[in-house]
NUSE-265177 format. One record per residue (C-alpha): residue in three letters; x, y, z; chain. Coordinates in nm, 4 decimals. Each point is the difference from the previous one (the first is absolute). Layout:
# residues N
REC,Ala,X,Y,Z,A .
...
# end
This chain:
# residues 407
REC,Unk,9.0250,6.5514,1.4254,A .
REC,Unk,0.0101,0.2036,0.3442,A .
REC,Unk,0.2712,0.1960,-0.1787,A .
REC,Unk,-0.2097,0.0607,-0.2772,A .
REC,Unk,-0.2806,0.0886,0.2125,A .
REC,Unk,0.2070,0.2243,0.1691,A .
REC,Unk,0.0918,0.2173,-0.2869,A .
REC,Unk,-0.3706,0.0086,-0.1371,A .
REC,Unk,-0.1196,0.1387,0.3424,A .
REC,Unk,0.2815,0.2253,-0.0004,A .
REC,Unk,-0.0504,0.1571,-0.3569,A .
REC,Unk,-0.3400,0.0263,0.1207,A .
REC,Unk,0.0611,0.2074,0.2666,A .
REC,Unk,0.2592,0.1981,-0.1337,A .
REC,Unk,-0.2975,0.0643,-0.3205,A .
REC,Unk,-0.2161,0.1900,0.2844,A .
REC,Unk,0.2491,0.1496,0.2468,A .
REC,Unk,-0.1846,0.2516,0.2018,A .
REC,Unk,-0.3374,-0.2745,0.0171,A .
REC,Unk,0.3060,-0.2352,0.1560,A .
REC,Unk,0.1407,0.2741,0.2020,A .
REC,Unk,-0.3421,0.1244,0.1692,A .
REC,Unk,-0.1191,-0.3872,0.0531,A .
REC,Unk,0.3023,-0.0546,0.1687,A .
REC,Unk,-0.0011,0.2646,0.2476,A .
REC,Unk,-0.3201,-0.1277,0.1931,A .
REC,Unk,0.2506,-0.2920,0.0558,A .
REC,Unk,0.2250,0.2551,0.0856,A .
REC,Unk,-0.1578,0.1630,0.2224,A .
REC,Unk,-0.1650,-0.2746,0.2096,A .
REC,Unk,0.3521,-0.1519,0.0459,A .
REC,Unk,0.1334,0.2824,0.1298,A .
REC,Unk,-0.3033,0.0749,0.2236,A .
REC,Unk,0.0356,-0.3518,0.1299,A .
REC,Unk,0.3588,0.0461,0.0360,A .
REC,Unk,-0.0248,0.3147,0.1952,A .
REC,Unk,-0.3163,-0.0850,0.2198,A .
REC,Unk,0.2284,-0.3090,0.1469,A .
REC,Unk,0.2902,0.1729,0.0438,A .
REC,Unk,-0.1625,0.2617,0.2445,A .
REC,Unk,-0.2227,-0.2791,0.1240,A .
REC,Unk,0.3617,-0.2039,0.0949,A .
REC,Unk,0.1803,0.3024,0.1013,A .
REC,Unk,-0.3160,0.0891,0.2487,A .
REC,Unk,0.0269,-0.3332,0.1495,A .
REC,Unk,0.3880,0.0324,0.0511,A .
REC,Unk,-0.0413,0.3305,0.1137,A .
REC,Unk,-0.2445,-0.1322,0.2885,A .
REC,Unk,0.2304,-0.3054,0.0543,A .
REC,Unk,0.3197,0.1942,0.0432,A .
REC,Unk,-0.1888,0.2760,0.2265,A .
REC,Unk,-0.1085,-0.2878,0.2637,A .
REC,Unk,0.3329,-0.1676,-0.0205,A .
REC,Unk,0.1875,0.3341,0.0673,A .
REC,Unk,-0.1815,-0.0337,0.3099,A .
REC,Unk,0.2243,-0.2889,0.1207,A .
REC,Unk,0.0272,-0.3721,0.0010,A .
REC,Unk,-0.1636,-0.2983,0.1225,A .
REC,Unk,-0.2067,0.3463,0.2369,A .
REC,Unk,-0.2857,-0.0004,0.2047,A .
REC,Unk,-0.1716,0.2976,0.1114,A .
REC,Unk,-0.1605,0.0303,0.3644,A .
REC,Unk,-0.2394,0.3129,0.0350,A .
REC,Unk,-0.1858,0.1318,0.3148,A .
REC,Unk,-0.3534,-0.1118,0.0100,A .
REC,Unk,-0.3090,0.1913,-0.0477,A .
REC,Unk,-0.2596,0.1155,0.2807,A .
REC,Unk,-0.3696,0.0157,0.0078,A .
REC,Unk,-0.2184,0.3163,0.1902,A .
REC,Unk,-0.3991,0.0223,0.0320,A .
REC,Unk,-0.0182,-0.2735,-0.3217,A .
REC,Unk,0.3052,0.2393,-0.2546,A .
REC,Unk,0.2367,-0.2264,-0.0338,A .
REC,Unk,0.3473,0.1759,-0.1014,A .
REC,Unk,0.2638,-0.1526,-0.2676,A .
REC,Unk,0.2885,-0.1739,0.1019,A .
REC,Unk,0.3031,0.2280,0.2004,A .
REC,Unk,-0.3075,0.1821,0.2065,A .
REC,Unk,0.1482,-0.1741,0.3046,A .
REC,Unk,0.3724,-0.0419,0.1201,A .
REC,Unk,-0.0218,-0.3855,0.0863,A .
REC,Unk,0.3329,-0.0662,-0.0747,A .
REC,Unk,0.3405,0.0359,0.2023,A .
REC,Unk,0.3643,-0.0446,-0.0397,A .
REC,Unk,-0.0237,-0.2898,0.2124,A .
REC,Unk,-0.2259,-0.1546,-0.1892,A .
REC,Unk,0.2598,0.0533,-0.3192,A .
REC,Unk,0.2496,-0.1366,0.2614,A .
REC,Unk,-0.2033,-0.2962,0.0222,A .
REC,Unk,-0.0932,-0.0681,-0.3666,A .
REC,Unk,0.3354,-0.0115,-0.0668,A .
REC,Unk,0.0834,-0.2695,0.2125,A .
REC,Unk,-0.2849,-0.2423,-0.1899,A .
REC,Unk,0.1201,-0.2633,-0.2468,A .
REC,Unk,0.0394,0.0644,-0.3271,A .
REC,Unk,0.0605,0.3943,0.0935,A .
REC,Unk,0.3290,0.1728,-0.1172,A .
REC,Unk,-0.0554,0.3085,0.1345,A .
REC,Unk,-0.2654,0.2473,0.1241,A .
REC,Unk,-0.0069,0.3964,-0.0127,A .
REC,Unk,-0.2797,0.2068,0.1941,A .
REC,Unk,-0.0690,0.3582,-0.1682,A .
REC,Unk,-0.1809,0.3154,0.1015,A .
REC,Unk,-0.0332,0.2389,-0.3172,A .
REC,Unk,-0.1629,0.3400,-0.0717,A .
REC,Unk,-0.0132,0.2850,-0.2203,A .
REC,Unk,0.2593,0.2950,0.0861,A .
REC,Unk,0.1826,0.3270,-0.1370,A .
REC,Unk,0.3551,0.0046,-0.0091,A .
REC,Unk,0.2590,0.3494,-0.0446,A .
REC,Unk,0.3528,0.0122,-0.0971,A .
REC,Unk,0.0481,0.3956,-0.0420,A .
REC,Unk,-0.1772,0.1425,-0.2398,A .
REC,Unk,-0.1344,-0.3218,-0.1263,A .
REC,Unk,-0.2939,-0.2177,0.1586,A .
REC,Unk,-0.2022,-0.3168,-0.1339,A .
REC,Unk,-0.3037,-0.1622,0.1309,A .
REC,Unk,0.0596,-0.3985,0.0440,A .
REC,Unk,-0.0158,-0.2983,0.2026,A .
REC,Unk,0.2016,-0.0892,0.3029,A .
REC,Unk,-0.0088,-0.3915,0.0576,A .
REC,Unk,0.1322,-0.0768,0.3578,A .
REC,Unk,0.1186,-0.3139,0.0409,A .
REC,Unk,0.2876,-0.2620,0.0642,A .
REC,Unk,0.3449,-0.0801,-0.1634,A .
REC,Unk,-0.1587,-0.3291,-0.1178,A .
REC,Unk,-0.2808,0.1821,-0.2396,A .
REC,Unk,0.2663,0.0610,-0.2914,A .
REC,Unk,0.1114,-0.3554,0.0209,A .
REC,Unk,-0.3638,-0.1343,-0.0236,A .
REC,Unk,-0.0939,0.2600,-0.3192,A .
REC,Unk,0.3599,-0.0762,-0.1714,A .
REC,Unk,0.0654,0.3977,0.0257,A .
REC,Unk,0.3249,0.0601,-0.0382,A .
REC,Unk,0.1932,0.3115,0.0831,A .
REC,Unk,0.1791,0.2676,-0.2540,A .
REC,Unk,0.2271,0.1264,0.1987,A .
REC,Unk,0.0169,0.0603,0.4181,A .
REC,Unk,-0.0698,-0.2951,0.2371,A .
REC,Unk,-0.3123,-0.1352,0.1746,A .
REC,Unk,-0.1031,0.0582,0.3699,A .
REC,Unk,0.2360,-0.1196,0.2835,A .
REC,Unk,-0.1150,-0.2061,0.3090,A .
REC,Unk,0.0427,0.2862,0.2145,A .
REC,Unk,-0.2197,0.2711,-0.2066,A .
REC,Unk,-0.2703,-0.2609,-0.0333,A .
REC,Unk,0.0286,-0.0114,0.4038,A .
REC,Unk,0.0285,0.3265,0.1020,A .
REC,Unk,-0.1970,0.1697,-0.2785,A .
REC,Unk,0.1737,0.2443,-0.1434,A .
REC,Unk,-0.0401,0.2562,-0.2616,A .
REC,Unk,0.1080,-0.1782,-0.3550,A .
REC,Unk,-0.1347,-0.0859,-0.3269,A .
REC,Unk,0.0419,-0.1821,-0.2929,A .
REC,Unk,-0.1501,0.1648,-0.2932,A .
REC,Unk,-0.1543,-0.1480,-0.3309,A .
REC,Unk,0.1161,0.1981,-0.3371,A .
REC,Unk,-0.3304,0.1616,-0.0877,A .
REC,Unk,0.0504,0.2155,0.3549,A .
REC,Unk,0.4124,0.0385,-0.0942,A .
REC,Unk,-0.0632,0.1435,-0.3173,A .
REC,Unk,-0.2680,0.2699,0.1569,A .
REC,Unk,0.1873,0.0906,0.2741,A .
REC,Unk,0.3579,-0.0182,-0.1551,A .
REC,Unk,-0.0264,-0.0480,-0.3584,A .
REC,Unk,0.3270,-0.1556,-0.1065,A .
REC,Unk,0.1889,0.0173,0.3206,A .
REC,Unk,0.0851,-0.2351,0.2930,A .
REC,Unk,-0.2219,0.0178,0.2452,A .
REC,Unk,0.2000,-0.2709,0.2254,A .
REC,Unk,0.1433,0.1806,0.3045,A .
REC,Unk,-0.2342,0.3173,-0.0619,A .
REC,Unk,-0.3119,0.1496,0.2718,A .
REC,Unk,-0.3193,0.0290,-0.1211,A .
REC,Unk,-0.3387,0.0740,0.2720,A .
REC,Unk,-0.3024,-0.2206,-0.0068,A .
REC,Unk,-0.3066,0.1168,0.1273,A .
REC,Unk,0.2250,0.2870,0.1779,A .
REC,Unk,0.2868,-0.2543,0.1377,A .
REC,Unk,0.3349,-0.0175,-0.1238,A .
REC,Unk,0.1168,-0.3662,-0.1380,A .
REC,Unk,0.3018,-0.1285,-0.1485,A .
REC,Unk,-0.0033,-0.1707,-0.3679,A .
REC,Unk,0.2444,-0.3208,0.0457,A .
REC,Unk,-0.1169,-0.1599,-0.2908,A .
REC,Unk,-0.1324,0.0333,-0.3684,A .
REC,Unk,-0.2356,-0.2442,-0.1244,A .
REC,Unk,0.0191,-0.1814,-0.3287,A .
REC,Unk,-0.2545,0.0446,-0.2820,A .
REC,Unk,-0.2541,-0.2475,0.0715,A .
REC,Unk,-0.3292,0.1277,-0.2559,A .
REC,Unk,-0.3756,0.0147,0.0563,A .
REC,Unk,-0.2194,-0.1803,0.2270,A .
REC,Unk,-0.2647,-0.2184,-0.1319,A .
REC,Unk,-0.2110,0.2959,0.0661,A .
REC,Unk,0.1641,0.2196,-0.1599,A .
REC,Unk,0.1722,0.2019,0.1882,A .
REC,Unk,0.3897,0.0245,0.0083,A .
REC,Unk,0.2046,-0.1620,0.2719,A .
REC,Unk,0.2955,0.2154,0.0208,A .
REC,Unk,-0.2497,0.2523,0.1484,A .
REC,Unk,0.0836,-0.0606,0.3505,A .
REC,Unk,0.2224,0.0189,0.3144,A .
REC,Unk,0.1138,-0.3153,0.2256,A .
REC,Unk,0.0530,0.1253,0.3845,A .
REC,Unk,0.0252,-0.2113,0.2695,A .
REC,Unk,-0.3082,-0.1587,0.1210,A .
REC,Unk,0.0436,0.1593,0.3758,A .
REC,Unk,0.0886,0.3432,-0.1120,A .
REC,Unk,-0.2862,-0.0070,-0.2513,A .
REC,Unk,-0.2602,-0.1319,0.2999,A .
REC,Unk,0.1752,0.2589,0.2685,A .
REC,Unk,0.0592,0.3167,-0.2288,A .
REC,Unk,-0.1663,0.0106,-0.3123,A .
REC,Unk,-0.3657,-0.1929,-0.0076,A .
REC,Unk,-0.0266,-0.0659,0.4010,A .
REC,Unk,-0.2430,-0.3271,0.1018,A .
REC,Unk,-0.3267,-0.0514,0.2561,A .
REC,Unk,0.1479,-0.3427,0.0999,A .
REC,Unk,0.4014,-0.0525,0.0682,A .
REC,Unk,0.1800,-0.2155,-0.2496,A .
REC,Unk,-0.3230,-0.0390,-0.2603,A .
REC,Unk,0.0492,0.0138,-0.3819,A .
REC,Unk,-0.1757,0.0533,-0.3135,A .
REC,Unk,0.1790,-0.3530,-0.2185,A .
REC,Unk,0.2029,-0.2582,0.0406,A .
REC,Unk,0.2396,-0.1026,-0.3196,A .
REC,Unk,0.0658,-0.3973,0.0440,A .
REC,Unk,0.2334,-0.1747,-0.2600,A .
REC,Unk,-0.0141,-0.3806,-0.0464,A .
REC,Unk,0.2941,-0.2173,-0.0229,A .
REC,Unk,-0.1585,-0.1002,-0.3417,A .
REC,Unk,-0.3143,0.0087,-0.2171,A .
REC,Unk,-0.1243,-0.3681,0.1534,A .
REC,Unk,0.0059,0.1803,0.3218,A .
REC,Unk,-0.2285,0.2567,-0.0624,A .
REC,Unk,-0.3603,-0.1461,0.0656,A .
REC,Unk,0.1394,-0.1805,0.2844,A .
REC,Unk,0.1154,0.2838,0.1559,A .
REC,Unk,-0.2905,0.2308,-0.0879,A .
REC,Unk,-0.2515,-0.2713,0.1894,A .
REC,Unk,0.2303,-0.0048,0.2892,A .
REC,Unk,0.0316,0.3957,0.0297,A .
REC,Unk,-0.3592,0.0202,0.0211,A .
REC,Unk,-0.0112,-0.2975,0.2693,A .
REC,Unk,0.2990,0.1776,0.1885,A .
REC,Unk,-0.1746,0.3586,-0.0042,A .
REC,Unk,-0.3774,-0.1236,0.1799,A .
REC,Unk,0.1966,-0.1632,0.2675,A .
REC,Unk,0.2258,0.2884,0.0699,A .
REC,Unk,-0.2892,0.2294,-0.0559,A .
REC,Unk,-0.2461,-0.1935,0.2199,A .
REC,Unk,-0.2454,-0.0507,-0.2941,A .
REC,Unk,-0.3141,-0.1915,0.0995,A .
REC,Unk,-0.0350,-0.3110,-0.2504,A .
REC,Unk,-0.3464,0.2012,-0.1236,A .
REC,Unk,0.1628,0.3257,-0.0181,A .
REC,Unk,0.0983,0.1406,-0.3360,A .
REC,Unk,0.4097,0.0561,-0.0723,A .
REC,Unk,0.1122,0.3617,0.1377,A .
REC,Unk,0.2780,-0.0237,-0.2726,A .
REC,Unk,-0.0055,-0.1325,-0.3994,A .
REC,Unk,0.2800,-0.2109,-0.1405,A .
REC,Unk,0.1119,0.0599,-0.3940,A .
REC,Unk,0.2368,-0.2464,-0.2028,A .
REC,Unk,0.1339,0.1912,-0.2750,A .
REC,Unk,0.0647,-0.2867,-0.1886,A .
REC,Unk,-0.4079,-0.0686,-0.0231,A .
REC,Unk,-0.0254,0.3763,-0.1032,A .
REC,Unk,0.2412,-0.0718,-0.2535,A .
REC,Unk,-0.1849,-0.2839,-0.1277,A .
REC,Unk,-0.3226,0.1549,0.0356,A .
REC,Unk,0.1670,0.3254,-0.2269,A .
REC,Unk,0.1447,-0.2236,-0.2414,A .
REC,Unk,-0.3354,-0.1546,-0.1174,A .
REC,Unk,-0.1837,0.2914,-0.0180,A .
REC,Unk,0.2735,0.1737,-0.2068,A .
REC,Unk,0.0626,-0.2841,-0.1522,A .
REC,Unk,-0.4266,-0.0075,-0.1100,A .
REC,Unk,0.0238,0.3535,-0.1008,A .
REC,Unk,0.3038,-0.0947,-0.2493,A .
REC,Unk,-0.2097,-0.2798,-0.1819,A .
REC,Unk,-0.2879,0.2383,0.0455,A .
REC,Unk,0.1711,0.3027,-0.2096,A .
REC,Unk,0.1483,-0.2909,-0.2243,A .
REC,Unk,-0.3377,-0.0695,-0.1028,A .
REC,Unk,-0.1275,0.3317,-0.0151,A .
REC,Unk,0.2657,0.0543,-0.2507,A .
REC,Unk,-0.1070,-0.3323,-0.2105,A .
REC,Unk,-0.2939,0.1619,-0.0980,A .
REC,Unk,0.1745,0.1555,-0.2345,A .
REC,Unk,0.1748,-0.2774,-0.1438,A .
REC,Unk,-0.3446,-0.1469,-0.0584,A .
REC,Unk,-0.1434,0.3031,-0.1885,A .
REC,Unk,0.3513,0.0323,-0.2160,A .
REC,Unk,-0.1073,-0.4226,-0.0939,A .
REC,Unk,-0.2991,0.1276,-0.1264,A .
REC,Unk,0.1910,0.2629,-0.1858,A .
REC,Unk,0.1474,-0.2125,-0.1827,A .
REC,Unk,-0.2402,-0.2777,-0.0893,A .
REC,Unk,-0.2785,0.2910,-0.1591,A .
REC,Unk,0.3990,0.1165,-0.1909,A .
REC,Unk,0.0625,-0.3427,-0.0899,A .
REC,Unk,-0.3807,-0.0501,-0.1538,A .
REC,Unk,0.0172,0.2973,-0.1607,A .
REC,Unk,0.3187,-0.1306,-0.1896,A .
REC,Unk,-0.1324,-0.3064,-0.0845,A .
REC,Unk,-0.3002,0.1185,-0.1558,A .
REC,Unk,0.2243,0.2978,-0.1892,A .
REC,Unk,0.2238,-0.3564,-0.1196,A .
REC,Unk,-0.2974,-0.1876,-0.0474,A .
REC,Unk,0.1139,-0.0415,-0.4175,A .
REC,Unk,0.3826,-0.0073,0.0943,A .
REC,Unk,-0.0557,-0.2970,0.1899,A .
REC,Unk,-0.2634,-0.1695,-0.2628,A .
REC,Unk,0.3131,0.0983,-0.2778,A .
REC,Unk,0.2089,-0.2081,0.2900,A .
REC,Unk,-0.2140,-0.3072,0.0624,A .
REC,Unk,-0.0225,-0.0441,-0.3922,A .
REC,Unk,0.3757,-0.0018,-0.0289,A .
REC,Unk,0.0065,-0.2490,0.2270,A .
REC,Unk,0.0062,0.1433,0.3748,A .
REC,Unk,-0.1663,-0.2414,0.2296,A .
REC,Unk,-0.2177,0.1257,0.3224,A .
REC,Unk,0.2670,-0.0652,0.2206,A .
REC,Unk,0.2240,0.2049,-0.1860,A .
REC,Unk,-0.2780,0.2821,-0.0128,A .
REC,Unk,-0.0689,-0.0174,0.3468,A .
REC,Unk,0.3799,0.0474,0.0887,A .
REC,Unk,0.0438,0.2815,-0.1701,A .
REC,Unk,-0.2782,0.2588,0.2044,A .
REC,Unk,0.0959,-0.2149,0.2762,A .
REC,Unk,0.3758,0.1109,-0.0152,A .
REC,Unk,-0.1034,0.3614,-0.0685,A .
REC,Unk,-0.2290,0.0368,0.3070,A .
REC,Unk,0.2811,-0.1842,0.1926,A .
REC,Unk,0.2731,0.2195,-0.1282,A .
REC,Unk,-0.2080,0.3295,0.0816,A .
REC,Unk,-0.0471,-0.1214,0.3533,A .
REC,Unk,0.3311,-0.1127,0.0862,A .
REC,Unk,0.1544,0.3565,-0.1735,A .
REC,Unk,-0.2576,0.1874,0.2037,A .
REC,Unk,0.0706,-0.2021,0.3099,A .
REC,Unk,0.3864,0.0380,-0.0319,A .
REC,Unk,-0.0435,0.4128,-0.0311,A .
REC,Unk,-0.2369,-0.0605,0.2872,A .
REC,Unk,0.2017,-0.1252,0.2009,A .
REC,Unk,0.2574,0.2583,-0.0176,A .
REC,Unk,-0.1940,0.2734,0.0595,A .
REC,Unk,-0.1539,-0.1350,0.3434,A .
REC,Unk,0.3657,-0.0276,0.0892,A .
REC,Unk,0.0259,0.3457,-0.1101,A .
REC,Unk,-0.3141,0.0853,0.1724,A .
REC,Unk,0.0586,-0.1368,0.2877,A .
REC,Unk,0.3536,0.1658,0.0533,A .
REC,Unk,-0.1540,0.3118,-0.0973,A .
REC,Unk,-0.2573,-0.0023,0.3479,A .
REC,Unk,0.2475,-0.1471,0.1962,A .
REC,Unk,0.2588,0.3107,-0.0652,A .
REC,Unk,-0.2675,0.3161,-0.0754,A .
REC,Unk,-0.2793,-0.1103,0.2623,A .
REC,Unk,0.1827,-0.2205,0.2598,A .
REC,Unk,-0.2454,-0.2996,-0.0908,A .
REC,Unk,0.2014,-0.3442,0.0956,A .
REC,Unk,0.0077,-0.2027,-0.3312,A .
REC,Unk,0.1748,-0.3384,0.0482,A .
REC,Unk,0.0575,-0.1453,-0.3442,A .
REC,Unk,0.0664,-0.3934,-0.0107,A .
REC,Unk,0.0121,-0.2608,-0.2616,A .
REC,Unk,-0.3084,-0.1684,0.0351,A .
REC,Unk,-0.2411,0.2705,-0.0994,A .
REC,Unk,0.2174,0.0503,-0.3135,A .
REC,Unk,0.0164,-0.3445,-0.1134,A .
REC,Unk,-0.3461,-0.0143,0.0909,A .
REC,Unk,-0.1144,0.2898,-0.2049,A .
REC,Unk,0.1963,-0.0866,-0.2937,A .
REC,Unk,-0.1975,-0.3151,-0.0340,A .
REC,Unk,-0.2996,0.0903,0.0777,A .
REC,Unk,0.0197,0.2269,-0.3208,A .
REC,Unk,0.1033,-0.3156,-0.1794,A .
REC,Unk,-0.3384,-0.1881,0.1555,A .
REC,Unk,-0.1787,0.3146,-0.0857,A .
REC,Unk,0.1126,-0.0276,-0.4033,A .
REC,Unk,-0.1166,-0.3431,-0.0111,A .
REC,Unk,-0.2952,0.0146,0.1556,A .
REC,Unk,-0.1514,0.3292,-0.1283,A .
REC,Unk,0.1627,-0.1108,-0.3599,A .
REC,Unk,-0.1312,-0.3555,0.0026,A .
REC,Unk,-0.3406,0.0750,-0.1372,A .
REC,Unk,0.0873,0.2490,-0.2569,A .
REC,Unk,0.2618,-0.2239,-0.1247,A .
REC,Unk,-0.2415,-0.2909,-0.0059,A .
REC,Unk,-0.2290,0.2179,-0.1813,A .
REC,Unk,0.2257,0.0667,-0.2808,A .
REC,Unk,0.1083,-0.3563,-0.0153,A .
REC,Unk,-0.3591,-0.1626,-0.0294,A .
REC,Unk,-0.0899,0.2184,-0.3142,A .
REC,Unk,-0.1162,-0.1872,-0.3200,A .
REC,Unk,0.2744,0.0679,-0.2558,A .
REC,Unk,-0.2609,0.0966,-0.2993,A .
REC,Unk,-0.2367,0.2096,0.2721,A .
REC,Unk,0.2928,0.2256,0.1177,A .
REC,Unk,0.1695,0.0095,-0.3887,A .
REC,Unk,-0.3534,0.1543,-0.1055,A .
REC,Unk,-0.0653,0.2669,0.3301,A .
REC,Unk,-0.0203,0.3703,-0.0991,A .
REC,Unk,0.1678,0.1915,0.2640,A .
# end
């Protein structure tokens, strides 16, 4: 009998192909809109995710406090609070791997013709251990240039391909801020920042030559961060509470007085990041429902019309025989059919659409199975649901009442 049905619904169809075809596409078209809307929405969120995990593992971040004149209080980095030794010191708690302290500005660097404006991040051997940065080609600093201070670099891609295009920069001279340096190392690709902005945009000197020849310091020995790696996520609160317990004793904090530093956990960031991404994906999913809703309705004022255009077929059916049921399976299968067709074709093109903004417009667009599956029968529920009444319209007709209507 479904077989039967089948066929019926089918010939039906086939009877008024373009009516079929143009129902179908609000289907169509919501699918794909859902489709598409959670792709970005789950390529956003992974995009966040991997920028804040290209940051490093199991990291904590340790940032010179703020400082307060006439009632102004300034944001957080206003004062240099923090010293090696106190990244000396952090990395001696429990639970600590490893600890880098970091002085950073903005500066212009020259080879030849050629110059860039970037970052130059002075810091420790330890700080491309912590942010799993890996090197190209070249080596990292040695004990003794990270003693004596001396004039060399390791350079991220963005400032190799400005200032050298395709060639090697290891071994070559290139001046910042009017003082020659050395490039021993090229940087790996590591992306963008959670912010943004891209990471291979910058220059690693050692900390001492950066704090004696490039940026210069008030106070002896002070720095901007501290980079701390846990031995392992479990250790990461721990060690955050015990950072902040370490730093007012060493920094002679009255138990009233505010914190002259801030403590981050990147894995809370990440957490925090992932919900709200994560809110914004089921957001734009619903968004795109909307549609899915108005294609329903689509169909059930298509499917009425049909029934009342059939209204003597199906009194010629019922007095051969037909029962209700058999009525009422019929419609049922052809608003089902239209749906799942339209959902199918839907479903395709937010694949299509969504590989479409990720190549011409650079959009992220993360396509998993769930959405899919989850699309496919929705446009199933939507076929019974918006199909129910118009198929229990056409099934509850008298025989004699529809074999006598005048359409």
């Amino acid at each position: 009998m479904i077989l039967f049905s089948l066929l019926e619904a089918l010939q039906a169809m086939a009877a008024n192909r373009l009516r079929t075809l143009l129902t179908a596409m609000g289907i169509m078209i919501g699918v794909a809109a859902v489709v598409l809307m959670v792709s970005i929405g789950e390529g956003t969120q992974k995009q966040v995710t991997d920028s804040i995990k290209s940051m490093g593992a199991n990291m904590l971040v340790v940032r010179s406090g703020s400082h307060s004149h006439g009632g102004v209080r300034g944001g957080a980095g206003g004062v240099q609070s923090l010293t090696e030794q106190d990244a000396h010191a952090i990395a001696l708690l429990p639970g600590a791997l490893l600890a880098a302290p970091m002085v950073q500005s903005g500066v212009q660097v020259v080879y030849g013709p050629n110059n860039w404006g970037t970052t130059a991040i002075g810091t420790t051997a330890d700080y491309l251990q912590i942010r799993n940065w890996e090197l190209a080609s070249g080596r990292d600093f040695s004990d003794s240039e990270m003693q004596s201070g001396m004039r060399v670099a390791m350079i991220g891609q963005d400032v190799a391909s400005e200032l050298f295009g395709r060639d090697d920069p290891v071994g070559r001279m290139m001046r910042i801020q009017q003082s020659p340096f050395r490039i021993i190392g090229l940087l790996s690709i590591k992306g963008q920042s959670l912010d943004g902005r891209s990471q291979d945009d910058a220059i690693l000197v050692p900390l001492r030559t950066a704090q004696r020849q490039l940026f210069g310091s008030r106070f002896q020995g002070s720095v901007s961060f501290i980079m701390v790696q846990a031995v392992d996520d479990a250790a990461m609160t721990p060690l955050q509470r015990n950072i902040g317990l370490l730093l007012r004793q060493r920094h002679h904090l009255a138990d009233k007085a505010d914190d002259d530093f801030s403590v981050t956990n990147m894995a809370e960031v990440t957490e925090t990041a992932s919900q709200i991404t994560g809110m914004l994906s089921i957001l734009l999913g619903a968004i795109a429902s909307i549609s899915l809703f108005v294609g329903g309705i689509g169909i059930m004022n298509i499917m009425i019309v049909s029934v009342t255009e059939r209204t003597r077929e199906i009194g010629i059916r019922m007095a051969l025989g037909a029962r209700r049921s058999d009525i009422m399976l019929q419609f049922l299968m052809e608003s089902v059919i239209i749906t799942v067709a339209g959902g199918v074709v839907g479903i395709f093109a937010g694949i299509g659409l969504s590989l479409l903004a990720s190549e011409m417009f650079g959009i992220w667009a993360v396509i998993t199975p769930m959405p899919i599956v989850l699309a496919f029968f929705v446009s199933m529920a939507v076929g019974v649901f918006f199909g129910l009444y118009p198929a229990r319209k056409a099934a509850l007709m008298r025989p004699i009442d529809a074999l006598r209507y005048q359409g």
